[in-house]
N, CA, C and O atoms as a MOPAC input file, in Angstrom:
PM7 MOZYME 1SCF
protein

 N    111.24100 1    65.68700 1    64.69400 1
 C    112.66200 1    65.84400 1    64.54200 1
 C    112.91200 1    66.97700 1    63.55700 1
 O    112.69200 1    66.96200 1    62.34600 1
 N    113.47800 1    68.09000 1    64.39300 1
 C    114.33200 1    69.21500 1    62.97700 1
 C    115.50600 1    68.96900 1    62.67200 1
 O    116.27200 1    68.68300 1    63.59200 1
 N    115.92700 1    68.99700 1    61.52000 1
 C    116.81700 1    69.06600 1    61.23900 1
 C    117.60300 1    69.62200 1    60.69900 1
 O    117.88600 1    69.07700 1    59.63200 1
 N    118.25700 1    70.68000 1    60.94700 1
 C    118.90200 1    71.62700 1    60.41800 1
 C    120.12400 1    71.67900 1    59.66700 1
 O    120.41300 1    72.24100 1    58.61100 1
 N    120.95000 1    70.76100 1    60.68400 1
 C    122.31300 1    70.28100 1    59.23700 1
 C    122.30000 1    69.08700 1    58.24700 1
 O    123.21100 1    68.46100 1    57.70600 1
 N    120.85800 1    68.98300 1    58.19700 1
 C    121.01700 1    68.06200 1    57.24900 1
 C    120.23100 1    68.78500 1    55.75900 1
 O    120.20900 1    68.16900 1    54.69400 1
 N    119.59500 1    70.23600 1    55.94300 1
 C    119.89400 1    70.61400 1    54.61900 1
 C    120.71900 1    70.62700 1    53.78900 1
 O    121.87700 1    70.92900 1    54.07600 1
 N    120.30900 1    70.27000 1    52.40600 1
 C    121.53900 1    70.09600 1    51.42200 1
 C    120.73900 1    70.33600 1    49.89400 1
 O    120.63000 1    69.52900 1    48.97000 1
 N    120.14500 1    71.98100 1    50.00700 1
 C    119.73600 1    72.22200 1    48.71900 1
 C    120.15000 1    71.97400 1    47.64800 1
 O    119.79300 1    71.07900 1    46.88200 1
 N    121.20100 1    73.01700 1    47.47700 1
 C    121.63100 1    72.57000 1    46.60500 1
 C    122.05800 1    71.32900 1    45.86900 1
 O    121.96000 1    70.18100 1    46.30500 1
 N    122.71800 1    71.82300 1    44.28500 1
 C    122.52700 1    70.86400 1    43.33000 1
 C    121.71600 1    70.08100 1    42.62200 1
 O    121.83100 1    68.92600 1    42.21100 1
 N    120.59100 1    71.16000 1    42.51400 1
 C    119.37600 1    70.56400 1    41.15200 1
 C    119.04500 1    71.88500 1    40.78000 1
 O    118.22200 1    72.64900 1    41.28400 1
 N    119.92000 1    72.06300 1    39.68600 1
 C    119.93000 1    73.56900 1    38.63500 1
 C    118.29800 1    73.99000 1    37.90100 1
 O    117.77300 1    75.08800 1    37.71300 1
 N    117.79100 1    72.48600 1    37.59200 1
 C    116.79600 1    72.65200 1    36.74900 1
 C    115.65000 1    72.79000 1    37.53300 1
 O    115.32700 1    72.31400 1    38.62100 1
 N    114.90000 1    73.82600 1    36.44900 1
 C    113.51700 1    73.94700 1    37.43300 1
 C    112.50000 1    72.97900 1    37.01300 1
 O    112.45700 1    72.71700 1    35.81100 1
 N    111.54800 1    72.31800 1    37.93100 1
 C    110.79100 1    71.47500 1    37.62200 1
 C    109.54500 1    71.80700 1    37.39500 1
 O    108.99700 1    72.37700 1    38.33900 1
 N    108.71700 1    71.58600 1    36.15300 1
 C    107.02500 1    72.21400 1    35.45600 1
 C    106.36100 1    71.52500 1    37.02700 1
 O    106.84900 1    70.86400 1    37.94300 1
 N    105.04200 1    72.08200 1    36.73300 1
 C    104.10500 1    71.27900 1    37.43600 1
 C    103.95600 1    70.01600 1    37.05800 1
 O    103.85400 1    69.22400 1    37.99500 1
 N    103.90400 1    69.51400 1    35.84200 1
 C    103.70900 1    67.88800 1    35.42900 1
 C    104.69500 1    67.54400 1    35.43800 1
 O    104.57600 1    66.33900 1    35.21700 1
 N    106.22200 1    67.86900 1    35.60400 1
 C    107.17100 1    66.97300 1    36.48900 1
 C    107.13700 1    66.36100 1    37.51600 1
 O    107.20800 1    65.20800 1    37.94100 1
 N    106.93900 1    67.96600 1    38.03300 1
 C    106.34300 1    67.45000 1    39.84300 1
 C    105.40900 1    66.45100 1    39.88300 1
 O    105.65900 1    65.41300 1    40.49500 1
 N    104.58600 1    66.58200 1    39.43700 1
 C    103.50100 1    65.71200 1    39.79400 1
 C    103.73700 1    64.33600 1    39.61700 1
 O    103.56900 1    63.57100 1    40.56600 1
 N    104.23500 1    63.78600 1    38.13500 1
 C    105.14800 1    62.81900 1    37.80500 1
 C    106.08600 1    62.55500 1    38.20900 1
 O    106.41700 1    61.58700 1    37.52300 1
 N    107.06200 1    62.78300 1    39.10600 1
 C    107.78900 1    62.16700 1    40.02300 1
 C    107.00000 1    61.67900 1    41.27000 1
 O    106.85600 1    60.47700 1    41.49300 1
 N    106.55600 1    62.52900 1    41.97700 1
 C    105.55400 1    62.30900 1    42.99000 1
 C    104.56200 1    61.21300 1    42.84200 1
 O    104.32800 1    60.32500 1    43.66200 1
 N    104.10300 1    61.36800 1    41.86900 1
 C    103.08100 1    59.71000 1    41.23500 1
 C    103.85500 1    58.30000 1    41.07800 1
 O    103.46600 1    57.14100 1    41.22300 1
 N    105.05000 1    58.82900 1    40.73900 1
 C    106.00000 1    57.27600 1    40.74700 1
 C    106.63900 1    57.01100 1    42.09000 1
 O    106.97600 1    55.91200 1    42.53000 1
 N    106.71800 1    57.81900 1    42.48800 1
 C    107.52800 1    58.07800 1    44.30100 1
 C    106.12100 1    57.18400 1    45.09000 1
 O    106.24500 1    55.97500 1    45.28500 1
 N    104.86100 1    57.89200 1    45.48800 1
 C    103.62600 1    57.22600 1    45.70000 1
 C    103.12500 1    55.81500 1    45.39100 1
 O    102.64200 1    55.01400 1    46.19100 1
 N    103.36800 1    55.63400 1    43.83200 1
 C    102.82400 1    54.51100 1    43.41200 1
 C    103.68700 1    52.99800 1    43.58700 1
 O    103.42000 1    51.81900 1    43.35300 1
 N    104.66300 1    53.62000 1    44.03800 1
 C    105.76400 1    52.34500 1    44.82400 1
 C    105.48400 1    51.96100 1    46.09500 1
 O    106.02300 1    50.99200 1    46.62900 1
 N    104.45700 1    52.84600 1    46.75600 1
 C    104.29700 1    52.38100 1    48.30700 1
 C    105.37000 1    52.37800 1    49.39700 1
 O    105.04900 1    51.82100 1    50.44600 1
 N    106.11300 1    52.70300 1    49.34700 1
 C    107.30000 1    52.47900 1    49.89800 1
 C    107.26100 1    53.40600 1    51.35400 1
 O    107.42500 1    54.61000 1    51.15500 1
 N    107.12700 1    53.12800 1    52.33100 1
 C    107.53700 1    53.72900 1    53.79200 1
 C    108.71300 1    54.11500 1    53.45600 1
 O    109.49700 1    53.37600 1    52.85900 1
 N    108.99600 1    55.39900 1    53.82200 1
 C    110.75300 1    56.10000 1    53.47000 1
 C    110.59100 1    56.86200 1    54.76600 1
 O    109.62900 1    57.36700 1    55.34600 1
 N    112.36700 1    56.72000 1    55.09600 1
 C    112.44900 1    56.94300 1    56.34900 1
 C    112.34500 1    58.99900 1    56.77800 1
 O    112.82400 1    59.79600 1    55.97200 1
 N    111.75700 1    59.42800 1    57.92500 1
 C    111.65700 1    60.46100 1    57.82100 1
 C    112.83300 1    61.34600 1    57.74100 1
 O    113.70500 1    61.14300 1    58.58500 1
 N    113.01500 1    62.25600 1    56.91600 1
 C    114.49800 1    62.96200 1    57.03900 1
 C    114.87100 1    64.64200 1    58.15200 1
 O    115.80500 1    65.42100 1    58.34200 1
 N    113.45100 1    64.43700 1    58.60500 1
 C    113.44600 1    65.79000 1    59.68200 1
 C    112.61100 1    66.69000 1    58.53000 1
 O    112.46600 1    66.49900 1    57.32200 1
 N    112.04100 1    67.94000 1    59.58000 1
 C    111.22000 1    68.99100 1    59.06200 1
 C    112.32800 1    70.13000 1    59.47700 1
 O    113.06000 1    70.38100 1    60.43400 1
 N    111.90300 1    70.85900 1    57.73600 1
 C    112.99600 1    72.27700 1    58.06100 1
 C    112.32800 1    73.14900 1    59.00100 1
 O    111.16500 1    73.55100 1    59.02700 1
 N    113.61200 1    73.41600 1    59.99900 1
 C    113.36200 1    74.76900 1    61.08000 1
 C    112.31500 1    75.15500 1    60.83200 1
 O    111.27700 1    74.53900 1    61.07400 1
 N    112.40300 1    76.35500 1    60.24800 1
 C    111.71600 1    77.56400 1    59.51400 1
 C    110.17000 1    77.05200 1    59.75800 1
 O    109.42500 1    77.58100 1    60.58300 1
 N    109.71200 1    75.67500 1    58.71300 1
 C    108.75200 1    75.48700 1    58.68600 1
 C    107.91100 1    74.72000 1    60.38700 1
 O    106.73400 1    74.55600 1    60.71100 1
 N    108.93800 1    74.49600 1    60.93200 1
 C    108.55500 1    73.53700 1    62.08900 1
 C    108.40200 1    74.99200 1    63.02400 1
 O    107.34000 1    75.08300 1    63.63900 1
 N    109.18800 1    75.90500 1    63.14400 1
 C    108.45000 1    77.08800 1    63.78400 1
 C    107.49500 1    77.91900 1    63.43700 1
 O    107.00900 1    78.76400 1    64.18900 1
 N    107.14500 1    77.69800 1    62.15900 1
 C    105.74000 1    77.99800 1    61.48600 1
 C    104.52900 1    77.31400 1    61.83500 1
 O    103.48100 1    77.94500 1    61.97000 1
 N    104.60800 1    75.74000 1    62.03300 1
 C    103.56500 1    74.82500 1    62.88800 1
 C    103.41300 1    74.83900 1    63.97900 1
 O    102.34800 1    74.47400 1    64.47900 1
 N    104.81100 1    75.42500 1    64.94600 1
 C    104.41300 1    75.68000 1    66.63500 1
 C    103.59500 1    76.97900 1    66.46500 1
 O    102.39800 1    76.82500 1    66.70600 1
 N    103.92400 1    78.06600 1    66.15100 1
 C    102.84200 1    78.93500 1    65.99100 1
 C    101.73000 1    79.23600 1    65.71400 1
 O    101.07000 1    80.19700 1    66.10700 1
 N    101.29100 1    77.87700 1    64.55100 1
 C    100.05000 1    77.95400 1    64.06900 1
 C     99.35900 1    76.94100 1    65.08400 1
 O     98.13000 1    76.98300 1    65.03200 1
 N     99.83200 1    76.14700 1    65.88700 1
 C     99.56600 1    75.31500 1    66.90000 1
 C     99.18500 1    76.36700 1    68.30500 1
 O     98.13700 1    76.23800 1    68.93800 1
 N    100.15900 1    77.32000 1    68.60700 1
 C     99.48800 1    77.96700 1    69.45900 1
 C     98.31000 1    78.90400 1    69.06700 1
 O     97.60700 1    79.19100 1    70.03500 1
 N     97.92300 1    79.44900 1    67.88600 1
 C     96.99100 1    80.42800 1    67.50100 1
 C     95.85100 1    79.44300 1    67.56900 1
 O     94.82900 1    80.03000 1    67.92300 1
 N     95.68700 1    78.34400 1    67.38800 1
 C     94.22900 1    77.18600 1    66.62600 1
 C     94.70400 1    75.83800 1    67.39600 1
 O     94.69900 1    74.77100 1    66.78200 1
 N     95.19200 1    75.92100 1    69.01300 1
 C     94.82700 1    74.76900 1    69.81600 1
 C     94.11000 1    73.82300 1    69.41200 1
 O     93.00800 1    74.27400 1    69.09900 1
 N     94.19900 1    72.38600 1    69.21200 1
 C     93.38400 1    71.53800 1    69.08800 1
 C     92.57600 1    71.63300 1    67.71000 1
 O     91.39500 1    71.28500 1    67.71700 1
 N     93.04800 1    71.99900 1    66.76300 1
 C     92.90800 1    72.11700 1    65.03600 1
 C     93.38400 1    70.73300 1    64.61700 1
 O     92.63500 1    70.02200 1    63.94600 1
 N     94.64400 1    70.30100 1    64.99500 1
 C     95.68800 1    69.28200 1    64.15900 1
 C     95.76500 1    68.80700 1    65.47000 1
 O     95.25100 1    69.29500 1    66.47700 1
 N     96.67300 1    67.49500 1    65.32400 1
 C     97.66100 1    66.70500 1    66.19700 1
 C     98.66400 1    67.29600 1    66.21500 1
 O     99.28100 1    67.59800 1    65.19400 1
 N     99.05200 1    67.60000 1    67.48500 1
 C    100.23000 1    68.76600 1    67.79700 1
 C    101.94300 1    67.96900 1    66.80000 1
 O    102.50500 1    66.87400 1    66.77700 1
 N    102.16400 1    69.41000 1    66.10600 1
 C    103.08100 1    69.02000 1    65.84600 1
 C    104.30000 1    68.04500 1    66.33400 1
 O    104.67500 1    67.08300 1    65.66500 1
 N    104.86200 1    68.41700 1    67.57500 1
 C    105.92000 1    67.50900 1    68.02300 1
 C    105.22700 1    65.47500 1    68.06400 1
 O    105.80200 1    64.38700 1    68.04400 1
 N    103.84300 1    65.89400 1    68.12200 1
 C    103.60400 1    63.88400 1    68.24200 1
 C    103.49900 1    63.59400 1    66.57800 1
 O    103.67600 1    62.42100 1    66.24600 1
 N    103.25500 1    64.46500 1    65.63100 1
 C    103.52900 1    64.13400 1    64.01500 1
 C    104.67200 1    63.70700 1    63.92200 1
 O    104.92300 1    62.60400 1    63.43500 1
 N    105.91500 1    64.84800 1    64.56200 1
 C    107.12400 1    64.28100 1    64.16200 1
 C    107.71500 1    63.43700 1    64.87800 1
 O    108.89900 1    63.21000 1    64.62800 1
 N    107.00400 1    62.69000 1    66.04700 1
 C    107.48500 1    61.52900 1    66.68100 1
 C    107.24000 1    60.34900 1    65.88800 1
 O    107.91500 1    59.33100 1    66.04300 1
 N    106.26400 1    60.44100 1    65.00800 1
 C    105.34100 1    59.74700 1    64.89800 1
 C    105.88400 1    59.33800 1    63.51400 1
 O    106.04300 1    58.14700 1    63.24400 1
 N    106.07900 1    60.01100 1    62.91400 1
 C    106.65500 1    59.84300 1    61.26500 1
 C    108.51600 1    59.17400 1    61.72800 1
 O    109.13400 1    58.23800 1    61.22000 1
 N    108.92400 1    60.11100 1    62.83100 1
 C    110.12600 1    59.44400 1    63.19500 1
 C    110.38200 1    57.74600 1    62.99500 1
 O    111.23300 1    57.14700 1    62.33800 1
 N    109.12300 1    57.19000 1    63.96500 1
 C    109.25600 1    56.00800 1    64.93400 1
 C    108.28600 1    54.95600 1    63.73800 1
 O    108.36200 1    53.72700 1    63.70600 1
 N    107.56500 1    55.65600 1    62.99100 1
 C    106.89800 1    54.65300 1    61.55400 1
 C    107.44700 1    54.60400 1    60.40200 1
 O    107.31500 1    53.70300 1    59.57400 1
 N    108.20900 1    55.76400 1    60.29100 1
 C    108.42000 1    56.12000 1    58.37600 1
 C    107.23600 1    57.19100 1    58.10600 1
 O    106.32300 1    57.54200 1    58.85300 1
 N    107.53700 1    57.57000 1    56.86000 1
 C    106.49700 1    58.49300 1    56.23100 1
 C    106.14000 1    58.06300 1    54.86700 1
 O    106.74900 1    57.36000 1    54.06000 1
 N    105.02800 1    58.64800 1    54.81300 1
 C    104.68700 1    58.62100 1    53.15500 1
 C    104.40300 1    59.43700 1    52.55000 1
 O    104.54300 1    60.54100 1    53.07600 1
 N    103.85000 1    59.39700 1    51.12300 1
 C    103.78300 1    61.01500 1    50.44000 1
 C    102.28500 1    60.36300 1    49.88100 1
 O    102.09200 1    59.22500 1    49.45400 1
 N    101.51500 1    61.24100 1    50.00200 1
 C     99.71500 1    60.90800 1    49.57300 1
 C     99.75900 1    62.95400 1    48.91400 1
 O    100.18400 1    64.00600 1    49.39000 1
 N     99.03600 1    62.52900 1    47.60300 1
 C     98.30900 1    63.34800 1    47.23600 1
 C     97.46800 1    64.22400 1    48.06700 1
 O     96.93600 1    63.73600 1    49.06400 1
 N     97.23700 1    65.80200 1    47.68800 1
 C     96.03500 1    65.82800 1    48.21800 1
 C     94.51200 1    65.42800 1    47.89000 1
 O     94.03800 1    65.66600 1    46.78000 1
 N     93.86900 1    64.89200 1    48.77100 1
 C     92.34300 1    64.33500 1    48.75200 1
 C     92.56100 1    62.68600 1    48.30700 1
 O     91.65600 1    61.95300 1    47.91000 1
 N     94.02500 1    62.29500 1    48.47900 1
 C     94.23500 1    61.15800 1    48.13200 1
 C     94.11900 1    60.50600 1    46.41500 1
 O     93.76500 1    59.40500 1    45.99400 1
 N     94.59400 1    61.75400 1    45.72000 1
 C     93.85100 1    61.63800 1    44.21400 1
 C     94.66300 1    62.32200 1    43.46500 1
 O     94.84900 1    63.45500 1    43.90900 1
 N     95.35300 1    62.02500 1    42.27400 1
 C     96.00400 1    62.89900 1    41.25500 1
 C     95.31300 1    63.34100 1    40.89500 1
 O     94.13400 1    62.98600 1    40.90700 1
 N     96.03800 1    64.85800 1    40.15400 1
 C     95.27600 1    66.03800 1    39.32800 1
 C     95.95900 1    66.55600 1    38.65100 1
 O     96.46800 1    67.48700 1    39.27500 1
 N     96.39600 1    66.50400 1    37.42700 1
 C     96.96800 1    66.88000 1    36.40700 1
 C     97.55100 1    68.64000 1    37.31200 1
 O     98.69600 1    69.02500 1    37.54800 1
 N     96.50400 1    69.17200 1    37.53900 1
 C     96.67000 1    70.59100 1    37.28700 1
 C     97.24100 1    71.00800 1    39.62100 1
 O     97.52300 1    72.01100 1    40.27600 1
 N     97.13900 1    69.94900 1    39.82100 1
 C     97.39300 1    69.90500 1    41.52400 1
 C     98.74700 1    69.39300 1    42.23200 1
 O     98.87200 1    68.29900 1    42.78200 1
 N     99.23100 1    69.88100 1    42.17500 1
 C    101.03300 1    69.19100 1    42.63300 1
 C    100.85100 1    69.93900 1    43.97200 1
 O    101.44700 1    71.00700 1    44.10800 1
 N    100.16300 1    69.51800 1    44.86200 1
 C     99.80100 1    69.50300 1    46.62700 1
 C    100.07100 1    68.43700 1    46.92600 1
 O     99.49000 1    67.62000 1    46.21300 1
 N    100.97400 1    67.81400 1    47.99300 1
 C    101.28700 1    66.59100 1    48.50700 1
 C    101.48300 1    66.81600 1    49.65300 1
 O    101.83700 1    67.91700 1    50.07400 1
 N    101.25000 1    65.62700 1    50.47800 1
 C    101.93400 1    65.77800 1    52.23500 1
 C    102.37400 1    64.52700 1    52.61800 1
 O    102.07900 1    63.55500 1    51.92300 1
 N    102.99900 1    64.41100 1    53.56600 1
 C    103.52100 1    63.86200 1    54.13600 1
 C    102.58000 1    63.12200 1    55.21900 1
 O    101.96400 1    63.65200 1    56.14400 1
 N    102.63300 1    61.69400 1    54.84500 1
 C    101.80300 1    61.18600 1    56.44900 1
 C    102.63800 1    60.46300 1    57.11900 1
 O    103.60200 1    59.95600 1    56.54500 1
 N    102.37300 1    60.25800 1    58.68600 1
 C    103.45500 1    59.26700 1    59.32900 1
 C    102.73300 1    57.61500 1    58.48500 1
 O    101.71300 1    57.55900 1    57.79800 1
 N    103.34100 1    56.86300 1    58.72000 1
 C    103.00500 1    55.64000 1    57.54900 1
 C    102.03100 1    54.73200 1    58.00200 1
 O    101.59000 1    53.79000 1    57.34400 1
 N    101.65000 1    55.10000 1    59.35700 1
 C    100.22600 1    54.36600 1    59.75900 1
 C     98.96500 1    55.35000 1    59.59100 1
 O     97.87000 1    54.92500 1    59.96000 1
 N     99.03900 1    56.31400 1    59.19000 1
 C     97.81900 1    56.86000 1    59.33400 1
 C     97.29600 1    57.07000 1    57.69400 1
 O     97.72800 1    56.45600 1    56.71900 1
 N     96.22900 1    58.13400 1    57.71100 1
 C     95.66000 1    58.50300 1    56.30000 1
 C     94.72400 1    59.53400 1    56.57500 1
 O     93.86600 1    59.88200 1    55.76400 1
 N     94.91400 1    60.17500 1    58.03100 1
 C     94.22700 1    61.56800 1    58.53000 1
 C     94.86600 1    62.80400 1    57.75300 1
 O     95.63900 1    63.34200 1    58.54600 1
 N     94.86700 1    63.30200 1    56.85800 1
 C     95.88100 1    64.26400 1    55.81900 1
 C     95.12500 1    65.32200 1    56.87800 1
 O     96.16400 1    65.45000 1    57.52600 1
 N     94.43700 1    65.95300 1    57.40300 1
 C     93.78700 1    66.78200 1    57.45800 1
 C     94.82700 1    67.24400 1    59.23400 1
 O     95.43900 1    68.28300 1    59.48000 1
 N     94.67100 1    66.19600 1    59.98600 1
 C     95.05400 1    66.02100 1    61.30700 1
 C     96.19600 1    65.60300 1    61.48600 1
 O     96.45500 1    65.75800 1    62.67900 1
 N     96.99800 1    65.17200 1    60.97800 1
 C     98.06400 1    64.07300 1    60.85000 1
 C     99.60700 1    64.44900 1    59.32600 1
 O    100.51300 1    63.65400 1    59.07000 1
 N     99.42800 1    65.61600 1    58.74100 1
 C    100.19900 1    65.83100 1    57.41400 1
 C    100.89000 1    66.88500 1    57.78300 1
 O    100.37500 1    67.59100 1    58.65000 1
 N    102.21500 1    67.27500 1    57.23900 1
 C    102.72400 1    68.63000 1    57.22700 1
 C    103.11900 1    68.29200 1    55.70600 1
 O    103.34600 1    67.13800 1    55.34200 1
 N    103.17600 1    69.32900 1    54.91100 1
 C    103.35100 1    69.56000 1    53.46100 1
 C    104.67000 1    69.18300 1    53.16800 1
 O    105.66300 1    69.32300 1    53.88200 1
 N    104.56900 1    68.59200 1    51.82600 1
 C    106.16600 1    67.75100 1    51.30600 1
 C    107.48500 1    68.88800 1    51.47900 1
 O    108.67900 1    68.83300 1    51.77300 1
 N    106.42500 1    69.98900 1    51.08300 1
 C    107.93300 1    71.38300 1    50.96900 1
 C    108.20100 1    71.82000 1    51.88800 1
 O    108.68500 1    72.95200 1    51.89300 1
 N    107.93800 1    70.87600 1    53.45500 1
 C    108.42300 1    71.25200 1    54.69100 1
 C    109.59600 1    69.99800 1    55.13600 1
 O    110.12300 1    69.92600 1    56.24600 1
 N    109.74300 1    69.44400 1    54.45600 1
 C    110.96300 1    68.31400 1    54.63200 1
 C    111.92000 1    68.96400 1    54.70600 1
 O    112.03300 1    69.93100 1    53.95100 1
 N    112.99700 1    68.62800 1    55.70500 1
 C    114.40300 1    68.48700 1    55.42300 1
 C    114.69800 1    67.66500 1    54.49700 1
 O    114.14300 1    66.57000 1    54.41000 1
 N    116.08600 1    68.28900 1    53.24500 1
 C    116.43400 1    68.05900 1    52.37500 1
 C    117.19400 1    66.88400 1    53.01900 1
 O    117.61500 1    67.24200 1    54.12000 1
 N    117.52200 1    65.60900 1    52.72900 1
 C    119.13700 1    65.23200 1    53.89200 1
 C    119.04500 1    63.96900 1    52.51800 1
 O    118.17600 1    63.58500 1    51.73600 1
 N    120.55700 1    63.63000 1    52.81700 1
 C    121.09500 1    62.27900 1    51.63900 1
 C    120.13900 1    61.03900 1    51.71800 1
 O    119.95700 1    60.20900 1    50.82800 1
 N    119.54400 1    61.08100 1    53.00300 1
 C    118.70000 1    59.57100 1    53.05900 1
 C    117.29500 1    59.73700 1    52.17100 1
 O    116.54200 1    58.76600 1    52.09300 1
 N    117.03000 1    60.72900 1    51.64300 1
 C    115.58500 1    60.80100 1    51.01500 1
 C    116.39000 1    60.33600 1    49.27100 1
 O    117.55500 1    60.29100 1    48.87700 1
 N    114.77800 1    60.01200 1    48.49800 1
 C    115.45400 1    59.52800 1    47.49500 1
 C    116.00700 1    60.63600 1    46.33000 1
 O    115.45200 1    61.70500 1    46.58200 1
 N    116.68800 1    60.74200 1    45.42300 1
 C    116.65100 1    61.71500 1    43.97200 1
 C    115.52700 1    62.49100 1    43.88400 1
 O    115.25800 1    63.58400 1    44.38300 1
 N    114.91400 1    61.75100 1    43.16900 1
 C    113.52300 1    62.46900 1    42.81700 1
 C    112.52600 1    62.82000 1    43.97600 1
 O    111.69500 1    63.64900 1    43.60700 1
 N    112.38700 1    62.41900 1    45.25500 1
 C    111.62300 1    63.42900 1    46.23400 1
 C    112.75100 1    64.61200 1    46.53400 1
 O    112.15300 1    65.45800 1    47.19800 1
 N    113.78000 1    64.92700 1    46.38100 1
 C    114.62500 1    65.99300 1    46.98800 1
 C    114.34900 1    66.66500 1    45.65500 1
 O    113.72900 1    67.72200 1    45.76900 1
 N    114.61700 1    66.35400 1    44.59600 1
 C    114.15500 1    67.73700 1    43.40400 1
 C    112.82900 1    68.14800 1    43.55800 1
 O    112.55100 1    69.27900 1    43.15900 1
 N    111.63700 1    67.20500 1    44.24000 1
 C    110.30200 1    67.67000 1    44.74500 1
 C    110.22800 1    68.77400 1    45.24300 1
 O    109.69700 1    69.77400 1    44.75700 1
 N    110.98600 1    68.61100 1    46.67900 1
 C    110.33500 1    69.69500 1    47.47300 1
 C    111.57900 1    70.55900 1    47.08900 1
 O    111.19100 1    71.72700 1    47.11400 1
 N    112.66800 1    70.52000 1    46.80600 1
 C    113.49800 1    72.12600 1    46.48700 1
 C    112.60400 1    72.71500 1    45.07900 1
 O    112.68300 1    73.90600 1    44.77800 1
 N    111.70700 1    71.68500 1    44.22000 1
 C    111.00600 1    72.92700 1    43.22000 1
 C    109.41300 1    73.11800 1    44.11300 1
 O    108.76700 1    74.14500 1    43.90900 1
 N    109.18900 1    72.66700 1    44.52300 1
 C    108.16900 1    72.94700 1    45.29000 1
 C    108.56000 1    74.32700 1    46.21000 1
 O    107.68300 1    75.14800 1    46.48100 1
 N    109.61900 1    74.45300 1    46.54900 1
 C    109.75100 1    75.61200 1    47.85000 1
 C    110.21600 1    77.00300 1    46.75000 1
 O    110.45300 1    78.13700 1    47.16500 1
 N    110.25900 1    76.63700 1    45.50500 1
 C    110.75600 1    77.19400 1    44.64800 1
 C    110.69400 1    78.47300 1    44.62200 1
 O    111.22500 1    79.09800 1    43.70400 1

């Protein structure tokens, strides 16, 4: 699912350090919580059909990720499944899986939209920063 009018950058003035990021993201994670998917921005979702046609059969084709995160929820996993002080890399999995490799598109490819919580929307707008 893209979603295009449901960007809504704006309104988070402040820029966020890396150990913000990371610290929101660790409390966002460490709640477990399936959150519902809010769509992948354009931009980036025509960046994955392309990289889908260059490297066939690399990933799980984009459009069944975003069916897939649609119809489960999503979650946010670290990368390598592991905090790192010095690593604010996160992705997105649909909420049954834990294939990051086959199965993830990066947090700073979310659509921004009202249904995600506070603190993941200041994520990925300082993440895309």
């Amino acid at each position: 699912m893209v979603n295009p009018e449901n960007n809504i950058e704006g309104g988070f003035e402040e820029k966020l350090t890396r150990k913000e990021i990371i610290a929101l993201a660790k409390e966002i994670i460490e709640k477990g919580e399936v959150l519902p998917f809010s769509g992948m921005d354009p931009k980036a979702y025509e960046g994955s059909k392309a990289a889908e046609l260059e490297y066939p059969g690399f990933t799980t084709p984009i459009d069944e990720i975003l069916e897939r995160l649609t119809k489960e929820g999503m979650k946010i996993v670290p990368k390598n499944f592991r905090f790192s002080d010095n690593d604010s890399e996160f992705f997105v999995l649909p909420a049954q899986s834990n294939d990051i490799v086959a199965d993830s598109i990066s947090l700073r490819q979310l659509a921004v939209s009202e249904s995600l919580p506070e603190n993941l929307k200041k994520i990925i707008i300082a993440l895309r920063g």
